[in-house]
VEXVEXTOR-341861 format. One record per residue: residue in one letter; x negated, y negated, z negated of N, C-alpha, C, O in turn; residue number from 0. Coordinates in nm, 3 decimals, decimal comma. Layout:
<nodes>
<'A' <X Y Z> <X Y Z> <X Y Z> <X Y Z> NUM> ...
</nodes>
This chain:
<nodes>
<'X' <-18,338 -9,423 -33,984> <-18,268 -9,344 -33,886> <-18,231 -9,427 -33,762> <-18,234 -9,384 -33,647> 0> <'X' <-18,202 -9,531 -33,793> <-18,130 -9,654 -33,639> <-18,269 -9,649 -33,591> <-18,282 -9,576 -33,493> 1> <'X' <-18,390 -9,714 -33,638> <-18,529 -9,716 -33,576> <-18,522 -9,558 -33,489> <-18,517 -9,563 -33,366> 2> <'X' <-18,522 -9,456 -33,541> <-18,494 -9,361 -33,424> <-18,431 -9,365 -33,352> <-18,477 -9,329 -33,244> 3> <'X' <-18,315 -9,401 -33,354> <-18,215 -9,375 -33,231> <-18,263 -9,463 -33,131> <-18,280 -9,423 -33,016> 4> <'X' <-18,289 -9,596 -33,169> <-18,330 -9,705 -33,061> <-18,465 -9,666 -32,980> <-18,495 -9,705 -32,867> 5> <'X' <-18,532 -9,590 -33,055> <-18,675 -9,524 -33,035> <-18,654 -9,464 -32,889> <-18,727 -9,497 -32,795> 6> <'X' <-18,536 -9,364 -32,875> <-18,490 -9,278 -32,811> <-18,435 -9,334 -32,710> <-18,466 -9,288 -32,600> 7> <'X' <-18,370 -9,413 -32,713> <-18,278 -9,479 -32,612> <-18,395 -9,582 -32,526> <-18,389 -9,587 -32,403> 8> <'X' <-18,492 -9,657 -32,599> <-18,553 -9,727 -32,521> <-18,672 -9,680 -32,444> <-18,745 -9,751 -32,376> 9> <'X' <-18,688 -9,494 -32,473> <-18,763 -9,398 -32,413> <-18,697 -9,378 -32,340> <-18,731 -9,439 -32,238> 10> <'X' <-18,570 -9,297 -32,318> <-18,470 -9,277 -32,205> <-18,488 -9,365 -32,093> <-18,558 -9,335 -31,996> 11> <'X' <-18,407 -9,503 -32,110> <-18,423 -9,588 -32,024> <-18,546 -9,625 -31,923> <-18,540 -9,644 -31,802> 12> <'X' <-18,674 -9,630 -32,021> <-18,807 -9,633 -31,973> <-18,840 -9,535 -31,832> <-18,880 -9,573 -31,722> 13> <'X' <-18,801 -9,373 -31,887> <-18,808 -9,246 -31,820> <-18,735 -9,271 -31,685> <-18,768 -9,230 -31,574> 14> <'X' <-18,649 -9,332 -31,712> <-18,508 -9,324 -31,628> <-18,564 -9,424 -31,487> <-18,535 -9,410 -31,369> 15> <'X' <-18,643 -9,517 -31,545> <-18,697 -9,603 -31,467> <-18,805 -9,569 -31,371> <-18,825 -9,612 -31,257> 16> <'X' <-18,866 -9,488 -31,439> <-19,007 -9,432 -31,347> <-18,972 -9,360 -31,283> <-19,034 -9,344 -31,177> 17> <'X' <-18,811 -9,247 -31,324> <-18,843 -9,129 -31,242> <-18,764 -9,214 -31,139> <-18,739 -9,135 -31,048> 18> <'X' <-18,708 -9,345 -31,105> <-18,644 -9,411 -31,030> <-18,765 -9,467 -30,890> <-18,743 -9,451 -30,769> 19> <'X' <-18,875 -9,527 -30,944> <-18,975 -9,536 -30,911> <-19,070 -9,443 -30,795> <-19,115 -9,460 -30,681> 20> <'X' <-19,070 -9,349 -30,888> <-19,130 -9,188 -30,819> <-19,097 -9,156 -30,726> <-19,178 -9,114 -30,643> 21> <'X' <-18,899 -9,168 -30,690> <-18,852 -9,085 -30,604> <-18,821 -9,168 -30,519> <-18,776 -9,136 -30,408> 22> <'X' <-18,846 -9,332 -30,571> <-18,808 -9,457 -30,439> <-18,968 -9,405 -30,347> <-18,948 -9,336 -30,247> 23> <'X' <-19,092 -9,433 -30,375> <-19,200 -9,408 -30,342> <-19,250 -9,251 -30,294> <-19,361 -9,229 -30,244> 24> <'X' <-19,143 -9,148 -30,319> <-19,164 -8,990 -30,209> <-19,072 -9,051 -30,108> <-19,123 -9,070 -29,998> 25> <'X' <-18,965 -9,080 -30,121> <-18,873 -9,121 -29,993> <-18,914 -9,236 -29,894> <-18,861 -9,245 -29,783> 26> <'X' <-19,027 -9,339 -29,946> <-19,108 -9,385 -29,832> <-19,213 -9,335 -29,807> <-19,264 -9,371 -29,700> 27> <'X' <-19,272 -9,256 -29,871> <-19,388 -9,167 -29,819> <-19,379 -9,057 -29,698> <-19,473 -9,026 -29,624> 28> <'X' <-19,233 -8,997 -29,694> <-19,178 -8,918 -29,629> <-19,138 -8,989 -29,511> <-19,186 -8,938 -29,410> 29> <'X' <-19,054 -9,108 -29,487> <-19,024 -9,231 -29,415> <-19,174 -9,195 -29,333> <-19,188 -9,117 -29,239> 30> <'X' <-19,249 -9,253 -29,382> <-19,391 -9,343 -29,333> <-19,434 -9,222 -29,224> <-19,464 -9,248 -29,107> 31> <'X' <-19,433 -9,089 -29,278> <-19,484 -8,950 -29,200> <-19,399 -8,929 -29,107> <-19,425 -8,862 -29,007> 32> <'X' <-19,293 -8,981 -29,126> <-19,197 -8,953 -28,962> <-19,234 -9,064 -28,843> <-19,254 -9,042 -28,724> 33> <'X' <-19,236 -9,153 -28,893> <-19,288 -9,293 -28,857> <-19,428 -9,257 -28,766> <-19,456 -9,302 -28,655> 34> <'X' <-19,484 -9,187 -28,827> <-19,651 -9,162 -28,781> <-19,635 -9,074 -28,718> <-19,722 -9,058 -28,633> 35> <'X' <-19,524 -8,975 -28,720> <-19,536 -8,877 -28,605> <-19,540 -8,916 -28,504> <-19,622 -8,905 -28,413> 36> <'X' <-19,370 -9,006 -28,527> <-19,301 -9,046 -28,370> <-19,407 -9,125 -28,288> <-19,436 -9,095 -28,172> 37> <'X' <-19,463 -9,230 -28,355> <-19,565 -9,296 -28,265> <-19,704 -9,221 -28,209> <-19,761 -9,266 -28,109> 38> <'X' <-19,739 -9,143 -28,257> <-19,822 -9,042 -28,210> <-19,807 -8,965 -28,066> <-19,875 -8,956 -27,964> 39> <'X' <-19,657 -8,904 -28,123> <-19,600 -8,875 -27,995> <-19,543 -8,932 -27,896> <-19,507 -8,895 -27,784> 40> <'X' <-19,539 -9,083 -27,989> <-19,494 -9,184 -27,829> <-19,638 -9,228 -27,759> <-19,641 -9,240 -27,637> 41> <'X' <-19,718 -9,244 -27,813> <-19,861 -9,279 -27,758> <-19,903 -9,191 -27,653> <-19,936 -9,222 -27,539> 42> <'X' <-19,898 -9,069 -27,711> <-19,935 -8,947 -27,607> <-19,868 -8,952 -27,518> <-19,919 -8,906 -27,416> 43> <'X' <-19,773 -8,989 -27,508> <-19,664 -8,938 -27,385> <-19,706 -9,091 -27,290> <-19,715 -9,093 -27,168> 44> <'X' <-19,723 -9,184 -27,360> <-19,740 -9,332 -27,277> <-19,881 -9,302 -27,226> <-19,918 -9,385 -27,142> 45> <'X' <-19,981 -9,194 -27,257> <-20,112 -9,241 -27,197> <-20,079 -9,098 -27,128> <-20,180 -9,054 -27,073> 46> <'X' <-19,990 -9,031 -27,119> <-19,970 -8,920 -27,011> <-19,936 -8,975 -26,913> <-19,929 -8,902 -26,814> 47> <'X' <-19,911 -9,081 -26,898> <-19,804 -9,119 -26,759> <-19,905 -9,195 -26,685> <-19,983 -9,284 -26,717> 48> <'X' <-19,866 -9,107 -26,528> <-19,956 -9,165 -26,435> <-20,125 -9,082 -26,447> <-20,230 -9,102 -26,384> 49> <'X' <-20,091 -8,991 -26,548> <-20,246 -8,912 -26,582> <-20,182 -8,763 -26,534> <-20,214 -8,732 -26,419> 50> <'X' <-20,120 -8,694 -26,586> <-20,034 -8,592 -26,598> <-19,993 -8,554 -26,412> <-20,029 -8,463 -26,337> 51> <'X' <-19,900 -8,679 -26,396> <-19,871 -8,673 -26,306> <-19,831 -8,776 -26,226> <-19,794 -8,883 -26,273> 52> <'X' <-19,836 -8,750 -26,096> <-19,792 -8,934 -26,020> <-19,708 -9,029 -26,094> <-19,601 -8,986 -26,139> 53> <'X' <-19,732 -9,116 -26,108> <-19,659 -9,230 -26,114> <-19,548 -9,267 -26,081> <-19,559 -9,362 -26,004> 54> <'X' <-19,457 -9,243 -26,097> <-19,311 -9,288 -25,985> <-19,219 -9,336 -26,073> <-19,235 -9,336 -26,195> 55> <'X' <-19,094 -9,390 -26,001> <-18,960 -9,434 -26,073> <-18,900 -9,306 -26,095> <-18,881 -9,216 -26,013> 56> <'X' <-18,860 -9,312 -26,271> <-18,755 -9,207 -26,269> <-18,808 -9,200 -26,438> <-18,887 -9,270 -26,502> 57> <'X' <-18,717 -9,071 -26,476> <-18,698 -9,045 -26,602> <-18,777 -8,909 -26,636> <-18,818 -8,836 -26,545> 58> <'X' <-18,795 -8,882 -26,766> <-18,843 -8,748 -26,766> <-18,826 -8,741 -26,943> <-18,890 -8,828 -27,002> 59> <'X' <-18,731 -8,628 -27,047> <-18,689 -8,618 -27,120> <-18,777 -8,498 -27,189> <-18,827 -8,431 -27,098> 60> <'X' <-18,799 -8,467 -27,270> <-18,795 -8,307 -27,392> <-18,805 -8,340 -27,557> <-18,819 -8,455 -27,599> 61> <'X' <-18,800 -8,262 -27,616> <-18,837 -8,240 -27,742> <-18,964 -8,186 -27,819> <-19,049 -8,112 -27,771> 62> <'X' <-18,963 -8,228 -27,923> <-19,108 -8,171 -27,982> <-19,083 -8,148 -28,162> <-19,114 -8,225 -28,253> 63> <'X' <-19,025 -8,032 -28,168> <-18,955 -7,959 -28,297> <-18,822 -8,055 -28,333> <-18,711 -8,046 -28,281> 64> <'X' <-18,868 -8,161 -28,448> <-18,688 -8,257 -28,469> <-18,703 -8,343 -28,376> <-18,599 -8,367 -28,314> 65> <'X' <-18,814 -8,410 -28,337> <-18,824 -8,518 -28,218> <-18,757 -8,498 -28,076> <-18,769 -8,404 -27,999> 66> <'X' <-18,669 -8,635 -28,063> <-18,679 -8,629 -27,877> <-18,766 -8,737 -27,832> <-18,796 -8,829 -27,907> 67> <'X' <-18,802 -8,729 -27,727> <-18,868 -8,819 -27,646> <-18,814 -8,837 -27,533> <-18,756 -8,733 -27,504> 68> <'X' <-18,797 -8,941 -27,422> <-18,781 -8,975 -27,315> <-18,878 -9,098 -27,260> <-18,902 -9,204 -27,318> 69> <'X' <-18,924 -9,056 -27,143> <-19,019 -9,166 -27,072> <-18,917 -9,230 -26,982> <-18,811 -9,170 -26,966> 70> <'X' <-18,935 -9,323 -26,933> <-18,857 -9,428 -26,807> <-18,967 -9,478 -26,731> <-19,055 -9,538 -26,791> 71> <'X' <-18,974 -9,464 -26,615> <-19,081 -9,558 -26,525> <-19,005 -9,635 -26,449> <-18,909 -9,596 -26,383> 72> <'X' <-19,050 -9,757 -26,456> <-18,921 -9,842 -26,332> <-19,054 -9,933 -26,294> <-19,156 -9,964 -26,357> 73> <'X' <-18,986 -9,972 -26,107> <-19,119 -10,055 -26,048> <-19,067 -10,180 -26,125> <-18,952 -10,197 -26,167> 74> <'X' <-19,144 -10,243 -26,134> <-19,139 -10,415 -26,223> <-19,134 -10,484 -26,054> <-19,215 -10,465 -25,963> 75> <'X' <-19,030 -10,555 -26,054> <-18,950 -10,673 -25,954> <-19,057 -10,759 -25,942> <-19,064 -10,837 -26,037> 76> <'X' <-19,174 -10,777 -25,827> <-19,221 -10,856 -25,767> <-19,198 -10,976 -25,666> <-19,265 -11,078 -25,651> 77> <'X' <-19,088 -10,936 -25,605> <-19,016 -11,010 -25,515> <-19,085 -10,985 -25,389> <-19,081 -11,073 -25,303> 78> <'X' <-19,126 -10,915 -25,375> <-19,224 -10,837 -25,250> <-19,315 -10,893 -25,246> <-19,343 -10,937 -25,134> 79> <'X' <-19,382 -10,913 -25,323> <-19,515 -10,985 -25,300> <-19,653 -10,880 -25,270> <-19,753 -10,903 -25,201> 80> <'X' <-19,607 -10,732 -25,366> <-19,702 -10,659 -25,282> <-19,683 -10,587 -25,140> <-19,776 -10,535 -25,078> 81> <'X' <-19,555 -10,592 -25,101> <-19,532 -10,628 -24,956> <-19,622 -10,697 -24,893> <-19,725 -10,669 -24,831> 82> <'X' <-19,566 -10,791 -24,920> <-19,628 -10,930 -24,809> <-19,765 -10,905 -24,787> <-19,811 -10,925 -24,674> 83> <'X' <-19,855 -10,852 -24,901> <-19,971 -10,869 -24,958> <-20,039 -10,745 -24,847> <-20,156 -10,760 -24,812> 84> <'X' <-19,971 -10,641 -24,802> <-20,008 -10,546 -24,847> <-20,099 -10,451 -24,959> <-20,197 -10,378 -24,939> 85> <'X' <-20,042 -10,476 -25,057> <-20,130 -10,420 -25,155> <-20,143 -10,242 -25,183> <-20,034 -10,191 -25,207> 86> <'X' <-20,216 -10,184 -25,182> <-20,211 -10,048 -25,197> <-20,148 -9,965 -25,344> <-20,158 -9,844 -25,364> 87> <'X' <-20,094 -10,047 -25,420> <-20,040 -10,017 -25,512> <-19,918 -10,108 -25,609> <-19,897 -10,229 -25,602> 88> <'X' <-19,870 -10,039 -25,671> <-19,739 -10,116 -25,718> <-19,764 -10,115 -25,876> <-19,835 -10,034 -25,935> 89> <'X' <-19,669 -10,255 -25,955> <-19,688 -10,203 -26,103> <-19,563 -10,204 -26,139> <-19,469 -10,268 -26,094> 90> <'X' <-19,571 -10,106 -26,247> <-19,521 -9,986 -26,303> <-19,432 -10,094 -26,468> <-19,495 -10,188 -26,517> 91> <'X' <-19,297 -10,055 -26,521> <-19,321 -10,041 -26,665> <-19,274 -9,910 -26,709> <-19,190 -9,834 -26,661> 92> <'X' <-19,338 -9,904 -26,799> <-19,325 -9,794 -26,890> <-19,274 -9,751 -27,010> <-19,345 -9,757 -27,110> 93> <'X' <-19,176 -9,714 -27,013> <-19,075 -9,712 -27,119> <-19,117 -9,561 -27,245> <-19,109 -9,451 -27,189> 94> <'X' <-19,158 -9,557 -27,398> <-19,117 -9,416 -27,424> <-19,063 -9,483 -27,556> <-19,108 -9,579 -27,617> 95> <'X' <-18,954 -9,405 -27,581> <-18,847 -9,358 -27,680> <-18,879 -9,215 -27,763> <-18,892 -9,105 -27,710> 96> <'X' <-18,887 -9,241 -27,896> <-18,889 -9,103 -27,992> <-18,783 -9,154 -28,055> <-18,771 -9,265 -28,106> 97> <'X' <-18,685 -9,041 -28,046> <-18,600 -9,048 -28,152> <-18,577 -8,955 -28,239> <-18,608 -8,844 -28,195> 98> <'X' <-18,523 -8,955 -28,372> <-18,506 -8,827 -28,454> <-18,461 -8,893 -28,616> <-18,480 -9,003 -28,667> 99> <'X' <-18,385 -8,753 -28,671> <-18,253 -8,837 -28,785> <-18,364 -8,773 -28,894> <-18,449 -8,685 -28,883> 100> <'X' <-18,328 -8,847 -28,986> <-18,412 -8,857 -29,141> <-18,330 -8,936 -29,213> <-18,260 -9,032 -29,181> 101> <'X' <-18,354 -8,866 -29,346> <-18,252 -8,893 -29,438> <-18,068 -8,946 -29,413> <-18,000 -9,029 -29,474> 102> <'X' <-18,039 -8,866 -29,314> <-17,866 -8,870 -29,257> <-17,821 -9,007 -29,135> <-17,713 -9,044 -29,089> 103> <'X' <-17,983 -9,059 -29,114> <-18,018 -9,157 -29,034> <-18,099 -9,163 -28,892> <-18,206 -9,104 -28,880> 104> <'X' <-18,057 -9,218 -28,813> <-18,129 -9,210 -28,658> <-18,205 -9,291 -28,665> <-18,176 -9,406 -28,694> 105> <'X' <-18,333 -9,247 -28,639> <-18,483 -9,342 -28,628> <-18,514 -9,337 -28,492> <-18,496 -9,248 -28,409> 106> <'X' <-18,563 -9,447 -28,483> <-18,638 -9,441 -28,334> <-18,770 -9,555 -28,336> <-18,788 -9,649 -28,413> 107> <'X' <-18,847 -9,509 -28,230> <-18,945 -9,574 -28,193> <-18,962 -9,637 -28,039> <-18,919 -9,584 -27,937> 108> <'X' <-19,017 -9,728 -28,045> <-19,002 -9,796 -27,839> <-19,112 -9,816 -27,858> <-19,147 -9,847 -27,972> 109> <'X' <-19,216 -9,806 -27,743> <-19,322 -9,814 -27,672> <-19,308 -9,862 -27,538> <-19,237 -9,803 -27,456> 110> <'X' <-19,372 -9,964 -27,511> <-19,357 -10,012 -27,374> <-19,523 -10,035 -27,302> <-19,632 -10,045 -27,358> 111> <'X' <-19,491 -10,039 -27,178> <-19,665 -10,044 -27,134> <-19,627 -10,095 -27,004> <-19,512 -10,095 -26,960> 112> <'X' <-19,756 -10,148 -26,931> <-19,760 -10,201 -26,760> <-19,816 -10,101 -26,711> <-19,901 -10,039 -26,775> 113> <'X' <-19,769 -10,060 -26,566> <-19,894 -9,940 -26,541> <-19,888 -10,004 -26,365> <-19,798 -10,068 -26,312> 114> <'X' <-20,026 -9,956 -26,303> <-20,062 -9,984 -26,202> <-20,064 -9,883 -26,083> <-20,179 -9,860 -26,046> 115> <'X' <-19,980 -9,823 -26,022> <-19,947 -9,698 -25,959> <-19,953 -9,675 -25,781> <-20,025 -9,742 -25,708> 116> <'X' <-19,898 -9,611 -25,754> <-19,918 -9,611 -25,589> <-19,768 -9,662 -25,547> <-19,663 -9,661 -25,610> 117> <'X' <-19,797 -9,703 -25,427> <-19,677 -9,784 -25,361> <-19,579 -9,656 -25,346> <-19,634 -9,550 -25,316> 118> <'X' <-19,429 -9,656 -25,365> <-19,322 -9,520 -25,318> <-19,292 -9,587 -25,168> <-19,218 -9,529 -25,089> 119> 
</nodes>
């Protein structure tokens, strides 16, 4: 009869362990798919810019179902050199931000890029 009980208990424990296992490994699987969204949608939005529409300094914000996104364009500090130069164009950085909460937590993603644009 003890050979059973221990039988039982060291099945329990065993069980107890995998289903520990299982549900550590859906909760990064789920992780990983938010993860893959946001950068998806930060990619898109970084190869929109300057395609979409002019190039300029400034901000531009929306959503995309739980996701937010925000782009930033700021001229990158040359010290006037494309002044001096006259150069017909200015460079650009490029900022995008996805953010969005999972599992009672704020995730985010940063994307940054150089871009090569028209003088303002």
């Amino acid at each position: 009869m003890i050979e059973v009980l221990v039988a039982f208990v060291v099945l329990s424990v065993t069980l107890a362990v995998i289903l520990q296992i299982f549900t550590g490994g859906m909760r990064n699987a789920r992780l990983a798919d938010g993860y893959s969204r946001a950068v998806f949608l930060a990619e898109s939005k970084l190869a929109a810019a300057g395609v979409e529409r002019p190039l300029m300094a400034g901000d531009d914000v929306g959503q995309m179902v739980d996701m937010q996104w925000q782009v930033n364009v700021l001229p990158v500090d040359d010290g006037g050199a494309a002044d001096r130069l006259l150069l017909p164009s200015r460079l650009y950085q490029v900022r995008v931000r996805v953010e969005w909460h999972e599992d009672g937590r704020a995730r985010q993603v940063v994307l940054d890029s150089m871009r090569l644009g028209p003088r303002q």
